[in-house]
RODO-2510 file (C-alpha; in nm, 4 decimals, decimal comma):
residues 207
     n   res          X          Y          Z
     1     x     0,0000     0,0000     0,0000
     2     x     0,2911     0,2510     0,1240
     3     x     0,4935     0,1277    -0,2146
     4     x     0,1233     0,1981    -0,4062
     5     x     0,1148     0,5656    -0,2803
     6     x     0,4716     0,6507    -0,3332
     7     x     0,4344     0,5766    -0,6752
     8     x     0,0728     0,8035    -0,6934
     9     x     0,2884     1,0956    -0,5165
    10     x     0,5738     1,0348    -0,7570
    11     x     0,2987     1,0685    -1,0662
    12     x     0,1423     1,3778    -0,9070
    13     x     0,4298     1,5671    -0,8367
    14     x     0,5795     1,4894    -1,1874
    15     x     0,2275     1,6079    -1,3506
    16     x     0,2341     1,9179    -1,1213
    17     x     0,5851     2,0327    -1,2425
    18     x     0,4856     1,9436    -1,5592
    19     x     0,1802     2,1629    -1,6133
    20     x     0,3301     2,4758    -1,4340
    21     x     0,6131     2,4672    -1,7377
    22     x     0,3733     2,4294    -2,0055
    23     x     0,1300     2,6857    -1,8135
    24     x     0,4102     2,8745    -1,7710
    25     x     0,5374     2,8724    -2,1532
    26     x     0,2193     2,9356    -2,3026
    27     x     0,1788     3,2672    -2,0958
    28     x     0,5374     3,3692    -2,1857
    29     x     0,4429     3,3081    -2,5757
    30     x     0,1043     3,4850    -2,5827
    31     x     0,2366     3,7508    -2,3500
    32     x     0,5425     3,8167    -2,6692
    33     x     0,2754     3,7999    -2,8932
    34     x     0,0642     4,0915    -2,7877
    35     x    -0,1302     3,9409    -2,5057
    36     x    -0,0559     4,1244    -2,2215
    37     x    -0,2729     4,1305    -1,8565
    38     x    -0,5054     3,8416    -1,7966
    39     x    -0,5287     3,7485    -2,1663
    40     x    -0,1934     3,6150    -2,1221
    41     x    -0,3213     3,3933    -1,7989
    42     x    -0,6192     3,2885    -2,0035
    43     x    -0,4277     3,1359    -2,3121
    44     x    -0,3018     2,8721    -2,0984
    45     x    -0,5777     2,8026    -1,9210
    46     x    -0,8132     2,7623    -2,2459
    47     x    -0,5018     2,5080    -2,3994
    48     x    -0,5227     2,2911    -2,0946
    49     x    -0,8940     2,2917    -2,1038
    50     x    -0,9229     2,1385    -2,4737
    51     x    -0,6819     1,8910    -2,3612
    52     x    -0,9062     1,7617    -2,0928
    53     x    -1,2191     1,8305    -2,3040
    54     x    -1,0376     1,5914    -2,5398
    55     x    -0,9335     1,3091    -2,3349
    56     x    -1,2347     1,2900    -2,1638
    57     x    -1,3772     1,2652    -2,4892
    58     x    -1,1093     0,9401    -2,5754
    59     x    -1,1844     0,8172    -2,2469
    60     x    -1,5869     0,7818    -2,2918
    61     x    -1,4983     0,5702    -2,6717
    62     x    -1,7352     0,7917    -2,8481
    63     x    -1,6641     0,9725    -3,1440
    64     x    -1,2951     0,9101    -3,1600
    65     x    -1,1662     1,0336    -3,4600
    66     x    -1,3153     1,4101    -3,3050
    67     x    -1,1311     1,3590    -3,0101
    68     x    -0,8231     1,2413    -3,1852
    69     x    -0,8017     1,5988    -3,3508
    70     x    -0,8883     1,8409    -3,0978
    71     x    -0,6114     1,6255    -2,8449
    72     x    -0,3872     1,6716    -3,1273
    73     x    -0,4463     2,0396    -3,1724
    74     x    -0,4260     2,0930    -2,8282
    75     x    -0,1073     1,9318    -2,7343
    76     x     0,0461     2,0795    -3,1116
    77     x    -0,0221     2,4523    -2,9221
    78     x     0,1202     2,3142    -2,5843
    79     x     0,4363     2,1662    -2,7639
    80     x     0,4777     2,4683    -2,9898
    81     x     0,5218     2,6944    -2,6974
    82     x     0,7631     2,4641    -2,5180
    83     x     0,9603     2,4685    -2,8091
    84     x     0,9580     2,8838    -2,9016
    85     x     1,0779     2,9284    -2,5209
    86     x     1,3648     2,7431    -2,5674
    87     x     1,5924     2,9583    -2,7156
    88     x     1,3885     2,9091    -3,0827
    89     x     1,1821     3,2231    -3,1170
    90     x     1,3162     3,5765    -3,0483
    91     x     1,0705     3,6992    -2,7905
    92     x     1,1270     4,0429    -2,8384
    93     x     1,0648     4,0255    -3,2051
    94     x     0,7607     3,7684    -3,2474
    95     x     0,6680     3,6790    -3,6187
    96     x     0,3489     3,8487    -3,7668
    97     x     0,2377     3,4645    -3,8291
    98     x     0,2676     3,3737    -3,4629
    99     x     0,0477     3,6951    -3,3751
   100     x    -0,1906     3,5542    -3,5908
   101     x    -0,2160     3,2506    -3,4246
   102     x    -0,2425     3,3251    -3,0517
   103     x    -0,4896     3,6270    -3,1475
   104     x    -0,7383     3,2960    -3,3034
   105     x    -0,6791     3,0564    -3,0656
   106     x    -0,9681     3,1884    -2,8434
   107     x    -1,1987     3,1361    -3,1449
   108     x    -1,0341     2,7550    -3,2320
   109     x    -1,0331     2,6487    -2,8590
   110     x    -1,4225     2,7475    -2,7991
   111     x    -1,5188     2,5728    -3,1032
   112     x    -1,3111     2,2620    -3,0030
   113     x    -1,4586     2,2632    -2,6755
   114     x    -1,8348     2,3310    -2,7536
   115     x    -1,7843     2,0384    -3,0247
   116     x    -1,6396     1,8162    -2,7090
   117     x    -1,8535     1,8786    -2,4839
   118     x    -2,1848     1,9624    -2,6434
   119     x    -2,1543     1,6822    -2,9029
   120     x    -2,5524     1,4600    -2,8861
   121     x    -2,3904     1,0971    -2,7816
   122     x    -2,5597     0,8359    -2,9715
   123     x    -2,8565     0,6917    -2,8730
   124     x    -2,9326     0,3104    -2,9929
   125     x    -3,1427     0,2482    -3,2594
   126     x    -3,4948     0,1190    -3,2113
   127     x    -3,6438    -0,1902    -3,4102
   128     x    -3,7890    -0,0806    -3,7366
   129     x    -4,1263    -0,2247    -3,7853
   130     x    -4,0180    -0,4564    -4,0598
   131     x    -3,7819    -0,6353    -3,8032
   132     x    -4,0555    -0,6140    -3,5081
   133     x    -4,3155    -0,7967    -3,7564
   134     x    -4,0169    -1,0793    -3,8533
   135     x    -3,9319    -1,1431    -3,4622
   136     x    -4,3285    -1,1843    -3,4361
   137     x    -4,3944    -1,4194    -3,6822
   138     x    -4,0436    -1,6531    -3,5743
   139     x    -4,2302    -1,6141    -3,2584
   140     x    -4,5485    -1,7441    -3,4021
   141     x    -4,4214    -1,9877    -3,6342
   142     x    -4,4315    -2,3876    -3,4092
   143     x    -4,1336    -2,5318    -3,3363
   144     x    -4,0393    -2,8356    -3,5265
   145     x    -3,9347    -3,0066    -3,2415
   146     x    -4,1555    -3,2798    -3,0579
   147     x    -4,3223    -3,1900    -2,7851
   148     x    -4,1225    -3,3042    -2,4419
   149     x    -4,3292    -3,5596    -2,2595
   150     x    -4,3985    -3,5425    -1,8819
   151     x    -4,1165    -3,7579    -1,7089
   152     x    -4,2901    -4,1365    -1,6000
   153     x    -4,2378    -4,2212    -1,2114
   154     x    -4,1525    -4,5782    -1,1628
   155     x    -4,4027    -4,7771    -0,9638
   156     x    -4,2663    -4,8635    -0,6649
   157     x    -4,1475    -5,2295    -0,5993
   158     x    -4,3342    -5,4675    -0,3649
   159     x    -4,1793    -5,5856    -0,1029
   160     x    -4,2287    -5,9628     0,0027
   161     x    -4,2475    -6,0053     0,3850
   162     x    -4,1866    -6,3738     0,4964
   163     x    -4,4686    -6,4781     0,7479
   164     x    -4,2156    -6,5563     1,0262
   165     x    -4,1020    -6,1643     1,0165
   166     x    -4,4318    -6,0695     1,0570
   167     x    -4,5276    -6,3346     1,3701
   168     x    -4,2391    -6,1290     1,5626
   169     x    -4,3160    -5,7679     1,4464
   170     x    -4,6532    -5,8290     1,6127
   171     x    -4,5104    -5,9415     1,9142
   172     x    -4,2426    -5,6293     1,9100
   173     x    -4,5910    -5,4136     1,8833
   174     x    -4,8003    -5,5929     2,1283
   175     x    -4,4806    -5,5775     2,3603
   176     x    -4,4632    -5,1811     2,2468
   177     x    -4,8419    -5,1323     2,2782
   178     x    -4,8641    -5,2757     2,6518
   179     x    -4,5282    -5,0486     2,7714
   180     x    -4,6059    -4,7506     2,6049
   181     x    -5,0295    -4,7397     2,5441
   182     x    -4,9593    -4,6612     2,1617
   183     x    -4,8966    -4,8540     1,9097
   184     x    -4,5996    -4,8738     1,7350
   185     x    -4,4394    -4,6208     1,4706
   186     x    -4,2402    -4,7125     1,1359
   187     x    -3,9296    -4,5733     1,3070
   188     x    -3,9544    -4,7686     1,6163
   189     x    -4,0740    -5,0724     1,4500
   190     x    -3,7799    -5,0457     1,1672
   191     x    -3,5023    -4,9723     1,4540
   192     x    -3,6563    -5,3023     1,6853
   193     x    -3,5892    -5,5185     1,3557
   194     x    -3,3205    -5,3499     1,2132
   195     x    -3,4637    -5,3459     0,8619
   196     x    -3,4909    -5,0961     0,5758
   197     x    -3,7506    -4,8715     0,5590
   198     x    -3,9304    -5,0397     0,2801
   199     x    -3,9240    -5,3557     0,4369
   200     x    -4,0413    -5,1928     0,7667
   201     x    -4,3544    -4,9949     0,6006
   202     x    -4,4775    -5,3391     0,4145
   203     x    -4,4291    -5,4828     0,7707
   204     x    -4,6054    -5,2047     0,8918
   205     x    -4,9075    -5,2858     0,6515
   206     x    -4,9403    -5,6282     0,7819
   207     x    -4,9543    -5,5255     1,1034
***
């Protein structure tokens, strides 16, 4: 468990750093580019957003290929600005083509993230009534199988009691009867002559 949470902390940290560089970068980049005040806090915010938007999007296995491209736009803008901050782009002289960008990147990320997150999921199709009247005739057509026929019970065997076994179960139930004022059960009668219960209920019968 200890080992389990080191290794969360270890993720967590590592995903902290990394989105205070990248959050960091982006502001630096739109801030070059014109951006100045909160615009420049808001560029990286809206970037981070689209990636989630997106992911979430991967995540629910829905409409992939959309998902596919606004993740890959999004990280694109993230990379890019790692990349200018590293010693690529002259931040005191930012390309008119770069201004371009950052200024319509408020315009590309709401569009990505209305499409994300607005997008109707699909809903399954209902039956058409051509395949609801085939399903009711296959359920009205008979089946070609025989019909099952209700299982048989075997009759149950007779059992043959010799005379002499029935001579001393009525003594063992007289004997029973004048002790106990009752006459005598299957159990009791079974467990005097040690037989099996089917022999003991025919002897029972005879009694």
């Amino acid at each position: 468990m200890r080992a389990q949470l080191a290794r969360v902390d270890a993720v967590l940290v590592q995903a902290v750093i990394a989105a205070a560089l990248s959050f960091a970068h982006l502001h630096d980049v739109a801030s070059a580019a014109g951006q100045d005040g909160w615009k420049a806090w808001a560029y990286p915010v809206s970037v981070d957003l689209l990636l989630v938007a997106a992911w979430r999007r991967l995540r629910t296995g829905d409409a992939k290929a959309a998902g596919w491209c606004w993740f890959v736009i999004a990280l694109t803008a993230s990379l890019g600005a790692n990349v200018a901050t590293a010693g690529l782009l002259d931040m005191d002289a930012v390309p008119a083509w770069l201004r371009i960008l950052v200024a319509g990147w408020p315009a590309v990320a709401f569009l990505g993230g209305t499409l994300l997150a607005h997008s109707a999921p699909h809903e399954p199709q209902e039956p058409s009534a051509l395949e609801e009247v085939v399903v009711q005739e296959d359920a009205a057509e008979p089946s070609s199988e025989p019909p099952s026929l209700p299982a048989v019970e075997p009759a149950p065997a007779v059992v043959s009691v010799p005379p002499a076994l029935v001579d001393h179960a009525r003594k063992v139930a007289s004997e029973h009867h004048t002790r106990t004022g009752s006459p005598i059960d299957v159990p009791t009668l079974r467990a005097r002559l040690g037989v099996p219960v089917p022999m003991a209920e025919a002897i029972a019968a005879h009694l």
